[in-house]
C-alpha positions as CSV (number, residue, x, y, z in Angstrom):
1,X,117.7,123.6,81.5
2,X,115.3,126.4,81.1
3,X,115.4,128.9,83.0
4,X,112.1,131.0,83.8
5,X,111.0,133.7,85.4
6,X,108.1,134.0,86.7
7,X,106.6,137.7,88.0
8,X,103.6,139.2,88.4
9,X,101.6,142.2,90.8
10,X,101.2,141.5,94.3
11,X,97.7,140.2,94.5
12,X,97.8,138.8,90.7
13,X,97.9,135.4,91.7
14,X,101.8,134.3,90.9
15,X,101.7,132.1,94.0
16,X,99.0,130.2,92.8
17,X,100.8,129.5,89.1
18,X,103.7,128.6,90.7
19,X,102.1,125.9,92.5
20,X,100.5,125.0,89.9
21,X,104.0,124.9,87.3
22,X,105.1,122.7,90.8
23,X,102.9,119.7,90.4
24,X,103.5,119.9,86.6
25,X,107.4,119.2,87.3
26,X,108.8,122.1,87.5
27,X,111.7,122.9,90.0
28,X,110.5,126.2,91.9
29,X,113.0,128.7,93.6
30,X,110.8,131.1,95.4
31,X,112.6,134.3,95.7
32,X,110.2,135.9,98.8
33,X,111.1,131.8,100.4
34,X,114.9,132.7,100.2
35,X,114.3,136.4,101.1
36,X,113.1,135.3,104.8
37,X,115.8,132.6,105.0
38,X,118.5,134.9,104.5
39,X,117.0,137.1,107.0
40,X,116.6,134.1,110.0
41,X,117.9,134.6,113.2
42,X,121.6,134.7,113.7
43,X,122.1,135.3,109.8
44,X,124.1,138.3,108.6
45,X,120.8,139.3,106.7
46,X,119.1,140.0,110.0
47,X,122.1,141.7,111.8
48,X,122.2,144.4,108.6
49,X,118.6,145.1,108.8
50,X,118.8,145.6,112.3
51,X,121.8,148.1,111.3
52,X,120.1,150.1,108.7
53,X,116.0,149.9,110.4
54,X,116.6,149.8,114.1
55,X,116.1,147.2,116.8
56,X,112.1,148.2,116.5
57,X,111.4,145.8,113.7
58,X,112.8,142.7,115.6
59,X,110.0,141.0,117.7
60,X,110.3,140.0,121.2
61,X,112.0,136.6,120.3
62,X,114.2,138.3,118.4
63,X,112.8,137.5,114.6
64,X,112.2,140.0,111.8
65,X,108.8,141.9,112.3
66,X,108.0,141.6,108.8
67,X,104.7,143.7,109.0
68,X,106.0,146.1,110.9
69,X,109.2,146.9,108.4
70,X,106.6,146.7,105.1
71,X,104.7,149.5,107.2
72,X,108.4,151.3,107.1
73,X,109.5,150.4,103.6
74,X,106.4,150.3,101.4
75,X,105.7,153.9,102.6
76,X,109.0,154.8,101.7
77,X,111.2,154.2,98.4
78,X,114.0,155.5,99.5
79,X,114.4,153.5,102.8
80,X,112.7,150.0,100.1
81,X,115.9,150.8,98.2
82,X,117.8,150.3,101.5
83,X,116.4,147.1,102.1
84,X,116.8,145.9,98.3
85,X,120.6,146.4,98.7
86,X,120.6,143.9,101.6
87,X,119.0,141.4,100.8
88,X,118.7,141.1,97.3
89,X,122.8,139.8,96.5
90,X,121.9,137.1,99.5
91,X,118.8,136.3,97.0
92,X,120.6,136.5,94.5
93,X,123.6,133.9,95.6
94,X,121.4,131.6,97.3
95,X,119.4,131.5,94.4
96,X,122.0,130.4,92.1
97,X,122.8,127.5,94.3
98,X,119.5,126.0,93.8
99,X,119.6,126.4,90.2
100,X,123.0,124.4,89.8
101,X,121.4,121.6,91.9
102,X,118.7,121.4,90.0
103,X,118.6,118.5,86.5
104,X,120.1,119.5,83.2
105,X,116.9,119.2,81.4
106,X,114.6,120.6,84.1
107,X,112.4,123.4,83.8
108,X,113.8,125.8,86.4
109,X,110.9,128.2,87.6
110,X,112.4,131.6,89.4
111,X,109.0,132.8,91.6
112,X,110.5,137.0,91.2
113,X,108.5,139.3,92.4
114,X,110.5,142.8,91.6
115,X,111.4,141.0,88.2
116,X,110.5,144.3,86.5
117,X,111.3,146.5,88.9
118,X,114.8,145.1,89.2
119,X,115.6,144.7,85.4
120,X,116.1,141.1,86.2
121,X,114.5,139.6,82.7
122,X,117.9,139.6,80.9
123,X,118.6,136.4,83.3
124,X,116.6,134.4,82.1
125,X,115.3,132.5,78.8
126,X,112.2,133.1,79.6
127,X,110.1,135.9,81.4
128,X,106.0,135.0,82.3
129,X,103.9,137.2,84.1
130,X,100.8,136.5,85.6
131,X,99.0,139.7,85.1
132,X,95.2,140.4,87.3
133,X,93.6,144.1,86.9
134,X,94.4,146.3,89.5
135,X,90.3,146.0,90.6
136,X,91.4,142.3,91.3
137,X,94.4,142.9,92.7
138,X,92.9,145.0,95.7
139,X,90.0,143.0,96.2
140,X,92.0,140.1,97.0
141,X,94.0,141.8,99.2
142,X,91.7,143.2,101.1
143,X,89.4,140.0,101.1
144,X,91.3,137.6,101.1
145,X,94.5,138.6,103.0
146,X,92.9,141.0,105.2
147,X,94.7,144.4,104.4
148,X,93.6,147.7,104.6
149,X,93.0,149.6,101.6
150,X,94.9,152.2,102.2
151,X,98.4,149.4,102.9
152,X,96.9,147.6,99.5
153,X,96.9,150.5,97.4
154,X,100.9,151.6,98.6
155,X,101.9,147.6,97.8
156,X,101.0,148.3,94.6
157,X,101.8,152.1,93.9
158,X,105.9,150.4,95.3
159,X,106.0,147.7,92.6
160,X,106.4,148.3,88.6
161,X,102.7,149.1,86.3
162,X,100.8,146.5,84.9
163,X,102.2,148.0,81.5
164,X,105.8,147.6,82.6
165,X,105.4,143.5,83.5
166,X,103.9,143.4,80.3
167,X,106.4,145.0,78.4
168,X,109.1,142.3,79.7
169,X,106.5,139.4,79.4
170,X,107.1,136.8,76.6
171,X,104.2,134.5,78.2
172,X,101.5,136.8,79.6
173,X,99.0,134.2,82.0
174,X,95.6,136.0,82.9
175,X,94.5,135.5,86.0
176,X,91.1,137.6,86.1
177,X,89.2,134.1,85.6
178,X,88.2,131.5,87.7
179,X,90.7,128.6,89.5
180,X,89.2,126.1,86.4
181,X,90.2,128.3,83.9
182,X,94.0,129.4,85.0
183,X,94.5,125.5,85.8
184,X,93.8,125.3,82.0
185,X,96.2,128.2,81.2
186,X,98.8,127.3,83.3
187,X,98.7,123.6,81.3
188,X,98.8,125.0,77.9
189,X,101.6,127.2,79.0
190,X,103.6,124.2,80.7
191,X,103.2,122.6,77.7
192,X,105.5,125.1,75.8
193,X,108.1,125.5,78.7
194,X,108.5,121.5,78.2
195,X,108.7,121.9,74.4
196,X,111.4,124.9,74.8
197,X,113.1,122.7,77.2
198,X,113.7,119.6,75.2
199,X,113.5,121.0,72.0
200,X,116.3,122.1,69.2
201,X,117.7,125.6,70.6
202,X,116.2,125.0,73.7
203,X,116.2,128.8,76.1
204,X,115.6,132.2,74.8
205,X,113.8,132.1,71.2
């Protein structure tokens, strides 16, 4: 088994990779995925948000307001680092479930978004990040999933720098190019998660 992780900027396109490392074979565990799971009605996720953030971000059916607690935490670290503390050891342990389900020789993508930010790289054999200039970043935001600037710009001022994903990146994927051309990335870089895999002294080179 290898196990990646994959991280990148909000906005960089990581979503896009993963579905892409998907239809290539890979077995995906999709950290934000988990993250609303353990935070579904009834859970004990929910109930310790509720403790630390109020009733105010439930909505009237009694689900998470997600928007309405990223207003609260993106614009604050300190009450971000609240939220981290819940839910990240419920990631965390449902996380590892999936992984011991998965094949012995599969490739075993983690989708990570606070990778860096979280010193989380150590876990696995293999760290890619799917890197977009910051111009890119907030046009897509703002384009494509209808945020304001001003909420854009503090989603990315919360996470780690560009420099920073770099910096714990053994596979960088760029993603300032065209569909066509990160389909073509994403299969050369397939290509050497299969040979690490399978190959002598497969994991962390």
């Amino acid at each position: 088994m290898l196990k990646v992780g994959l991280t990148g900027g909000i906005g960089a396109g990581k979503s896009e990779v993963s579905r892409l490392l998907v239809a290539h074979g890979a077995v995906l565990i999709d950290a934000d995925r988990i993250a609303r799971e353990v935070v579904a009605p009834g859970t004990p996720g929910l109930a310790a948000v509720v403790d630390a953030f109020g009733e105010e971000v439930l909505t009237a059916d009694g689900s998470l307001d997600r928007p309405k607690l990223g207003s609260i935490v993106f614009a604050d670290p300190e009450k971000l680092a609240v939220l981290n503390t819940i839910v990240h050891p419920l990631v965390g342990a449902r996380s590892r479930e999936l992984e011991e389900a998965a094949a012995e020789d599969a490739v075993v993508v983690h989708d990570v978004p606070l990778l860096t930010e979280n010193g989380l790289a150590p876990l696995y054999d293999l760290v890619v990040v799917v890197d977009a200039s910051p111009e890119t970043q907030l046009d897509r935001l703002v384009r494509l999933r209808g945020m304001t600037e001003q909420d854009a710009r503090a989603r990315m001022a919360a996470q780690a720098t560009r420099e920073q994903r770099r910096a714990v990146a053994d596979i960088v994927i760029d993603n300032d190019v065209p569909l066509p051309e990160l389909e073509q990335r994403v299969n050369d870089v397939w290509a050497e998660l299969v040979r690490r895999a399978h190959g002598p002294g497969a994991g962390r080179e």
